[in-house]
C-alpha positions in Angstrom: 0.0 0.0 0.0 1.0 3.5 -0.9 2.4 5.2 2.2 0.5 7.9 1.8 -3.0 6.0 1.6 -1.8 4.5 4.7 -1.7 7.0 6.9 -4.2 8.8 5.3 -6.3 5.6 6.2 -5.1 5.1 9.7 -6.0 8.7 10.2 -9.5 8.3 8.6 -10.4 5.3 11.4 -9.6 7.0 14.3 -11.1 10.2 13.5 -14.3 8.4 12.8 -13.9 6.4 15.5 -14.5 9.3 17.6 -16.7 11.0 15.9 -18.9 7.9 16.6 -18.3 8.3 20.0 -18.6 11.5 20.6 -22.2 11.4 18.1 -23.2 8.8 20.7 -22.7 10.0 24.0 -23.9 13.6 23.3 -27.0 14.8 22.8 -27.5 16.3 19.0 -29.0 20.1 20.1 -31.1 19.9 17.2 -34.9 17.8 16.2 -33.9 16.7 12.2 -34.8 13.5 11.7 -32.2 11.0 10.3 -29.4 13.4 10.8 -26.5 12.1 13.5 -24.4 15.0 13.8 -24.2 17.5 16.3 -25.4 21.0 16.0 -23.5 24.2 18.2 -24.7 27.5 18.9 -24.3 28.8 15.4 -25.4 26.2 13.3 -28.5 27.4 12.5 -27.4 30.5 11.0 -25.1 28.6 8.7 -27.7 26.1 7.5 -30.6 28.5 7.6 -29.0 30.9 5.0 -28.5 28.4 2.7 -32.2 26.9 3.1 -33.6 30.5 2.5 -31.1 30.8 -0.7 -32.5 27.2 -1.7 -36.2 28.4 -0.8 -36.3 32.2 -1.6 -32.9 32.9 -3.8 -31.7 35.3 -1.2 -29.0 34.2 0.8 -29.8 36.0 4.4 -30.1 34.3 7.6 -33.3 36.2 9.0 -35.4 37.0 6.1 -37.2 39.5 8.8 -34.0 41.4 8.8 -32.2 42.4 5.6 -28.8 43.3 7.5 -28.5 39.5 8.0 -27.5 39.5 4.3 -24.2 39.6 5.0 -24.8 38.1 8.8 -22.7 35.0 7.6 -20.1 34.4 4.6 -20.9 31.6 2.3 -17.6 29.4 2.7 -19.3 27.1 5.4 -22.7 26.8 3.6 -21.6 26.5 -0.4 -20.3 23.0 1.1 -23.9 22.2 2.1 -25.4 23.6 -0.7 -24.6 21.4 -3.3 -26.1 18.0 -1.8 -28.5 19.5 -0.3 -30.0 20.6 -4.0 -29.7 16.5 -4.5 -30.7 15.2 -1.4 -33.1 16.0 1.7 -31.8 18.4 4.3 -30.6 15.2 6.7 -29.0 13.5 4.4 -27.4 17.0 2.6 -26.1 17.3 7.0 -24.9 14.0 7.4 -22.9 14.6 4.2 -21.5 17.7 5.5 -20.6 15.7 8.4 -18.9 12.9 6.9 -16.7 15.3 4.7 -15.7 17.2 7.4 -14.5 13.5 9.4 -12.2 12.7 5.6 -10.9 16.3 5.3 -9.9 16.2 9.2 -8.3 13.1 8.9 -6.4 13.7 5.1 -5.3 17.4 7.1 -3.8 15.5 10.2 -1.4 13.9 7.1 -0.5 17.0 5.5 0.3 18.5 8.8 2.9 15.6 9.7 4.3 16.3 6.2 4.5 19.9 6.9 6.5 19.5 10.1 9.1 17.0 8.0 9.6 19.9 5.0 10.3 22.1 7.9 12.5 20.5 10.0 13.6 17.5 7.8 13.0 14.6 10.2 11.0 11.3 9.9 10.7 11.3 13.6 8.9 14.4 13.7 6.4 13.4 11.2 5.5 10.2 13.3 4.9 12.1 16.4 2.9 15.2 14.5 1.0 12.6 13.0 0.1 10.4 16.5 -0.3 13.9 18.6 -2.5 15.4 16.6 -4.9 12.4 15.6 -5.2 11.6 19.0 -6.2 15.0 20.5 -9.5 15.9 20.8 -9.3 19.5 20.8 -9.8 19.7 17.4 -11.5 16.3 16.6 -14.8 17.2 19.0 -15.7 19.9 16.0 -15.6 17.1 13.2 -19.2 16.0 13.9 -20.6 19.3 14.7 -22.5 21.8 11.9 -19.7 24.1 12.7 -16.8 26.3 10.9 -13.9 24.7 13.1 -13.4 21.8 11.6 -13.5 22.8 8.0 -11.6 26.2 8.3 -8.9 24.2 10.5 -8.0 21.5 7.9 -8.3 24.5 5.2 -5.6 26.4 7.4 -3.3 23.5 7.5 -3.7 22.7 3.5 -3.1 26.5 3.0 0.1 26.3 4.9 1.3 23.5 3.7 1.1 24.8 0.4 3.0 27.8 1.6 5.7 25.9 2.8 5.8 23.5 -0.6 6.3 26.8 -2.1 9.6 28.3 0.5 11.1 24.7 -0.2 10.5 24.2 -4.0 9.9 28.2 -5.6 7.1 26.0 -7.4 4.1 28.3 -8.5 1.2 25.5 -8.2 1.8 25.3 -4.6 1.3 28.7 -4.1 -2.0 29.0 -5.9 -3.5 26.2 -3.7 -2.4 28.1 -0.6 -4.1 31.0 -1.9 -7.5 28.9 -2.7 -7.7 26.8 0.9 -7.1 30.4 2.3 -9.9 32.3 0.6 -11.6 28.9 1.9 -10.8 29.9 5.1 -11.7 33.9 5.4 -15.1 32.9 3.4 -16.1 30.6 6.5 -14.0 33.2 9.1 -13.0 36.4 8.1 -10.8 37.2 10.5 -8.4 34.5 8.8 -8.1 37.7 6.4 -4.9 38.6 8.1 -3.0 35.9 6.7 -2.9 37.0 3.5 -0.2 39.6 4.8 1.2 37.5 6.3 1.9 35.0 4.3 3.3 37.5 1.4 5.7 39.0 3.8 6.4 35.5 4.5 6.9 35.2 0.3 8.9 38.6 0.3 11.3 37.7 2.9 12.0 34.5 1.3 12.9 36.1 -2.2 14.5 38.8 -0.4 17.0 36.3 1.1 17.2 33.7 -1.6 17.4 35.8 -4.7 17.4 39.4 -4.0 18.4 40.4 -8.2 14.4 38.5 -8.9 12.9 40.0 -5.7 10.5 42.4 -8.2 9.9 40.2 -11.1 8.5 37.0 -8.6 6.7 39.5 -6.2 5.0 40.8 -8.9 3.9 37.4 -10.5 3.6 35.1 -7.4 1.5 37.8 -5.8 -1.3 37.6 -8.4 -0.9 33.6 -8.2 -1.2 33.7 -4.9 -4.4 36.3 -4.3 -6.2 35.1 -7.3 -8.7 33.1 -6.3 -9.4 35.4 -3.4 -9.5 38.0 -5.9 -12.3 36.2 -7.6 -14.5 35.4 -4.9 -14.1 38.4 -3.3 -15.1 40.4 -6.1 -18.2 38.7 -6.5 -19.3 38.7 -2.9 -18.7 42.3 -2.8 -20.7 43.0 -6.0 -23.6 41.2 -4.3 -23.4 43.1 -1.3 -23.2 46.4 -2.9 -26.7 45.6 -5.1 -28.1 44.9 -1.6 -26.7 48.3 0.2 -25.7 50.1 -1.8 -22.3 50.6 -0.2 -19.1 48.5 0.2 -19.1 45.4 2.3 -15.8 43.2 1.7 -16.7 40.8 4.6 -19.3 39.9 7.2 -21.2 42.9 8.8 -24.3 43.6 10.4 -25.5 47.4 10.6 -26.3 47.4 14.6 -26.6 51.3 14.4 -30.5 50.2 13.3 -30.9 49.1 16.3 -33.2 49.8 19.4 -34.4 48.3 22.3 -38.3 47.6 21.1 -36.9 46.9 17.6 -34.5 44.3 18.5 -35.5 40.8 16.2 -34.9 37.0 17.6 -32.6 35.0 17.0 -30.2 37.7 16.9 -28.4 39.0 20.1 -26.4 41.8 18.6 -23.8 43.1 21.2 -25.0 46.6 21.7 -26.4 48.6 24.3 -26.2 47.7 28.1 -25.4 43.9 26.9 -22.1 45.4 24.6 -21.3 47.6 27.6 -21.4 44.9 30.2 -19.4 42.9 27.4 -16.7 46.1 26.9 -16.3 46.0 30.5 -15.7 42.5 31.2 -12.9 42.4 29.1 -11.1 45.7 29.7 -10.9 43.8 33.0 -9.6 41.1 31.3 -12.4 39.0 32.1 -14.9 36.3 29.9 -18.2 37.4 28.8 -19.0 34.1 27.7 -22.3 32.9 29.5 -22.3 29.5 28.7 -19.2 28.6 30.3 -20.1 28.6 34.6 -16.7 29.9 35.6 -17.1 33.3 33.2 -17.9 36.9 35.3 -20.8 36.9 31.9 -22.6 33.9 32.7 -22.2 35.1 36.4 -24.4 38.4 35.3 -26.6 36.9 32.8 -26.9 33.3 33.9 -26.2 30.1 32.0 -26.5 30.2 27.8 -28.7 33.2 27.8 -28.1 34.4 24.3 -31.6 36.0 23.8 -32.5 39.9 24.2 -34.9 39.0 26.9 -35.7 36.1 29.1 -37.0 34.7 32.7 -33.6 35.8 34.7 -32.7 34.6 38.1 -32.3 37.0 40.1 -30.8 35.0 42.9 -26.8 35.4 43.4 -24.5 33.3 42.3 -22.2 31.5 44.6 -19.2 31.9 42.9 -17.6 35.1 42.5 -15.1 35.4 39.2 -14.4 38.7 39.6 -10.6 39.4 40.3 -9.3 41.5 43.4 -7.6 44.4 41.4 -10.4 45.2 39.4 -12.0 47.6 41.7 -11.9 51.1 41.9 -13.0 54.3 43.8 -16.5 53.6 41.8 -17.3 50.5 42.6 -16.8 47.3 44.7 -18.3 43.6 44.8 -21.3 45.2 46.4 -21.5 47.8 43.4 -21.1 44.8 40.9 -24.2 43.1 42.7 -26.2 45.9 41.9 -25.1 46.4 38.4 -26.3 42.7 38.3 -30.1 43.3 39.6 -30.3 46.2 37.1 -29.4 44.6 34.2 -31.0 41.7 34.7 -34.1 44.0 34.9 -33.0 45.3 31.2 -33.7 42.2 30.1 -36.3 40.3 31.9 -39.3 39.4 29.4 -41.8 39.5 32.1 -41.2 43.7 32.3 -43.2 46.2 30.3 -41.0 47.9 27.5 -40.8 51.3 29.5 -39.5 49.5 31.9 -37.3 47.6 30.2 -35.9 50.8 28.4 -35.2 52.9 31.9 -33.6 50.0 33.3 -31.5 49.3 29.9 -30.2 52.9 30.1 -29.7 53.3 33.8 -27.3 50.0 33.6 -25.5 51.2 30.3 -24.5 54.1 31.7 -23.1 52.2 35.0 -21.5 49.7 32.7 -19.8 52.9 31.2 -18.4 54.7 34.5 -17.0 51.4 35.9 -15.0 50.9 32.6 -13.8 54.4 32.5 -12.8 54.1 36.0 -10.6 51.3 36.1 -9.2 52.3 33.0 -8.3 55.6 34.8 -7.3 54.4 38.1 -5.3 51.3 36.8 -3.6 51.9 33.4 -1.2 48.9 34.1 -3.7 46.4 34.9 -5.9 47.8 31.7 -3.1 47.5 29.5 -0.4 44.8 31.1 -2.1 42.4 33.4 -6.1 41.8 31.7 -4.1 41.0 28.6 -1.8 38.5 30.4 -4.9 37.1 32.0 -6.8 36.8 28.6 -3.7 34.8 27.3 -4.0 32.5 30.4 -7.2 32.2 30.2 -7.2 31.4 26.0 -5.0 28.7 26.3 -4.8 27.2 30.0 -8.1 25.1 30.6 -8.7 21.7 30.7 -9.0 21.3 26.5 -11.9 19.0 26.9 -14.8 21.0 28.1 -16.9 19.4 25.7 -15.6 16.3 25.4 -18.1 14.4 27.7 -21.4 15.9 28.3 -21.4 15.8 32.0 -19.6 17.6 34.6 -16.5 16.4 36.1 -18.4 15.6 39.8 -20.8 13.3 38.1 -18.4 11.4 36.0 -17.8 7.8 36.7 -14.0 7.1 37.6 -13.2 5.6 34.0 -14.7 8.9 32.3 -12.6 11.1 34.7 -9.9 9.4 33.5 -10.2 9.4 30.1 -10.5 13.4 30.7 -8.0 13.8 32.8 -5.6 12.0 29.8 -6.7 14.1 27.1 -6.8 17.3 29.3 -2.9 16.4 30.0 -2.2 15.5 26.3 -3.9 19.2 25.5 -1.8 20.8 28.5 1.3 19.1 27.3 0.8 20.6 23.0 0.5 23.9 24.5 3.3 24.1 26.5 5.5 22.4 24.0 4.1 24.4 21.9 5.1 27.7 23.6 8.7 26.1 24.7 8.6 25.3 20.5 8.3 29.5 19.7 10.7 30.4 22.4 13.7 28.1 21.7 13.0 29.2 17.5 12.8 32.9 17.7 15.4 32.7 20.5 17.6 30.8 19.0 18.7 29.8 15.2 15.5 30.2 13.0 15.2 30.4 9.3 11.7 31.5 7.4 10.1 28.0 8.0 10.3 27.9 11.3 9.7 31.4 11.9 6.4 31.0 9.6 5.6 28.1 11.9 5.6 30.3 14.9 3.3 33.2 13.2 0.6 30.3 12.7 -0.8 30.2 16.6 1.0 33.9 17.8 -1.5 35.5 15.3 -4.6 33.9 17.1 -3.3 34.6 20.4 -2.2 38.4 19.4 -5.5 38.7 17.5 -8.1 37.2 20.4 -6.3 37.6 23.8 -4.7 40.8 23.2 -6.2 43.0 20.6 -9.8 41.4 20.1 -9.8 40.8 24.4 -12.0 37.7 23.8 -10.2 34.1 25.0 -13.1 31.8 24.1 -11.2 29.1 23.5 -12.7 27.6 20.5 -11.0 30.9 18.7 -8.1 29.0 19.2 -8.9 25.5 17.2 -7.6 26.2 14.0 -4.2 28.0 15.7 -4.1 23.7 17.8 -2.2 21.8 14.9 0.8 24.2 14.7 0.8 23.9 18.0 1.3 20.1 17.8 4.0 20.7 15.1 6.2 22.8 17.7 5.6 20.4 20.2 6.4 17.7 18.2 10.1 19.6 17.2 11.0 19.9 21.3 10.0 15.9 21.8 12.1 15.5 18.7 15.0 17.3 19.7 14.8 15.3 23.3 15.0 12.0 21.4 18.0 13.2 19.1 19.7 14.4 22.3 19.1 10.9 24.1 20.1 8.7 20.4 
């Protein structure tokens, strides 16, 4: 058998191994008949445009609300789209699902390969290979209606394509990176960034390796490399400008539209007191996440509240996540307590809209004064320590919060063990993986291996410190590079020891 085929195989059983598992022992978070994947909190929205594309030749994810036009790009949904013109909508999902399971598994290849063209060892190739298609972190997404999976395998072919290029100044390569890129923005846009990126990354190379061409193959390899996202993006900007009539390059939603009464299910659009309770937990370097128990936004809102307005509980949490220097001369715990009461009145369904609005303002403009404030009184914490703690907090957890759908108290003692490996095999990729970028950039590096290190540092620039928003699944596609590093400081230990 063909190498290749064989670990392409290998990879294709155990990633469908546990995506069996994992379709098994959760529950599916959605009611379509015949259809055994999972569905996450934005599923809906992907699927739904496409249906109303299908149904009403408008691709929009709330017909109600024309801004949703543009709510989602298409990279995700044109995947579904095509069998779900041939086939029922289950059938089109469980599709979906199974090509996301063979494009995982062919990606956990590729990335193996990509470590070997950059450091030039079988060893690291076999380790890559047997890291990565054994952790979870990324393998939980594969049977979900999610971008994750998709965009992460798209990520790795575009950089293995990148680094094809560095090694063999072969222009095919670098039109497939371009493609599995423009892939990748079209189901993310923030993976726009990489574009830059990875033509500085081009540039430098040239620059180094033949500085008399540098001109001549900019100028050529640059239109190789953007010219399917040239394409693409072309047309999804002429579509959005026949809808509004101004430019719209990526995915946008016009929130200035909206108001308190006008506000229109599903869509909780981070305005208002919610975006100033949101701008305020994470200038203090907090989570506003609700539906994780531990965050200072589920211990405002209350668990998975996504809605404008529901039945809140008013009663206090036990837990208090709120860390000892974020306090000022405007407010303590006791002040935060309030804040809570209020803005849980801003919201609560069972209130009369008047109500609702005095309430809404009254808390925004709270919201507003304690962010000021600590902003004022601590500049170092604002700027130096809630960025540290977003970095902590964006990659230090347990890496399987999802993996089993009950908490860790009611596991049995084989399920707690089973976490508890995975959790240390997660642990273990990120700190090799940060030991990886320290011992390149601080020590001898060349443009591979610095390009390596960009892949996760842009996610954790990009979310922890500039966007202020660790939710860790931000961090999925950024895993496998992670693995790679790791991988290069196990196989420097067994070249040591040999």
């Amino acid at each position: 058998m063909n190498k290749r085929i064989y670990w392409i195989v290998s990879a294709i059983i155990i990633k469908l191994t546990f995506s069996i598992i994992f379709i098994t022992i959760h529950q599916h978070g959605h009611s379509i008949n015949k259809f055994y994947g999972r569905f996450g909190g934005d599923s809906s929205e992907y699927i739904g445009s496409i249906e109303n594309f299908i149904k009403q030749g408008h691709y929009i994810t709330n017909p109600q609300d024309i801004r949703t036009s543009t709510r989602r790009m298409p990279g995700y949904g044109a995947v579904y789209y095509f069998p779900r013109l041939l086939f029922t909508q289950a059938n089109a999902l469980n599709i979906l699902i199974i090509l996301q399971i063979l494009l995982s598994a062919v990606s956990v290849y590729y990335l193996a390969l990509t470590a070997y063209l950059i450091f030039q060892k079988k060893t690291i190739f076999y380790i890559t290979f047997f890291l990565y298609v054994f952790s979870t972190f990324v393998s939980i997404f594969d049977d979900t209606v999610l971008t994750e999976s998709f965009s992460t395998s798209s990520l790795i072919f575009a950089f293995y394509f990148l680094i094809k290029t560095l090694n063999t100044n072969s222009k095919k390569p670098l039109f497939f990176s371009g493609l599995f890129l423009s892939w990748c923005v079209f189901m993310k846009p923030y993976f726009i960034l990489f574009f830059p990126l990875f033509v500085i990354v081009l540039l430098s190379n040239y620059f180094f390796k033949q500085p008399k061409q540098l001109l001549r193959l900019t100028f050529i390899n640059l239109i190789i490399f953007i010219s399917s996202f040239s394409i693409l993006e072309s047309l999804w900007i002429f579509r959005n400008y026949k809808i509004y009539h101004y430019f719209v390059p990526l995915a946008y939603v016009d929130t200035s539209l909206e108001t308190t009464v006008s506000k229109l299910a599903p869509f909780a659009l981070i305005i208002g007191s919610r975006g100033s309770l949101y701008n305020f937990i994470q200038i203090i370097g907090g989570r506003w996440t609700q539906w994780n128990p531990k965050s200072e936004g589920c211990w405002v809102e209350g668990f998975g509240h996504t809605a404008d307005y529901w039945n809140p509980i008013y009663e206090l949490p036990k837990n208090n996540p709120f860390p000892n220097f974020i306090y000022t001369s405007k407010y303590n715990f006791n002040s935060l307590v309030n804040m809570r009461k209020i803005y849980l009145m801003a919201h609560d369904i069972n209130l009369s809209i008047p109500e609702r609005e005095k309430y809404e303002k009254m808390v925004t403009s709270i919201l507003k004064d304690y962010t000021n404030s600590f902003i004022k009184e601590h500049p170092f914490h604002y700027y130096v320590t809630a960025r540290l703690r977003h970095i902590y907090l964006f990659l230090f957890h347990s890496g399987t919060y999802n993996l089993l759908p009950v908490s860790f108290n009611k596991m049995t003692f084989t399920e707690k063990i089973i976490k508890i490996i995975f959790s240390l095999l997660y642990l273990f990729i990120i700190i090799g993986g940060l030991l990886g970028i320290i011992l390149i950039l601080f020590k001898k590096c060349n443009i591979l291996t610095v390009s390596l290190c960009i892949m996760p540092l842009y996610f954790i620039v990009l979310f922890a410190m500039i966007l202020r928003n660790p939710t860790y699944r931000f961090f999925v596609p950024a895993y496998p590079f992670m693995v790679v590093l790791s991988s290069h400081i196990l196989s420097r230990l067994y070249w040591k020891e040999s």
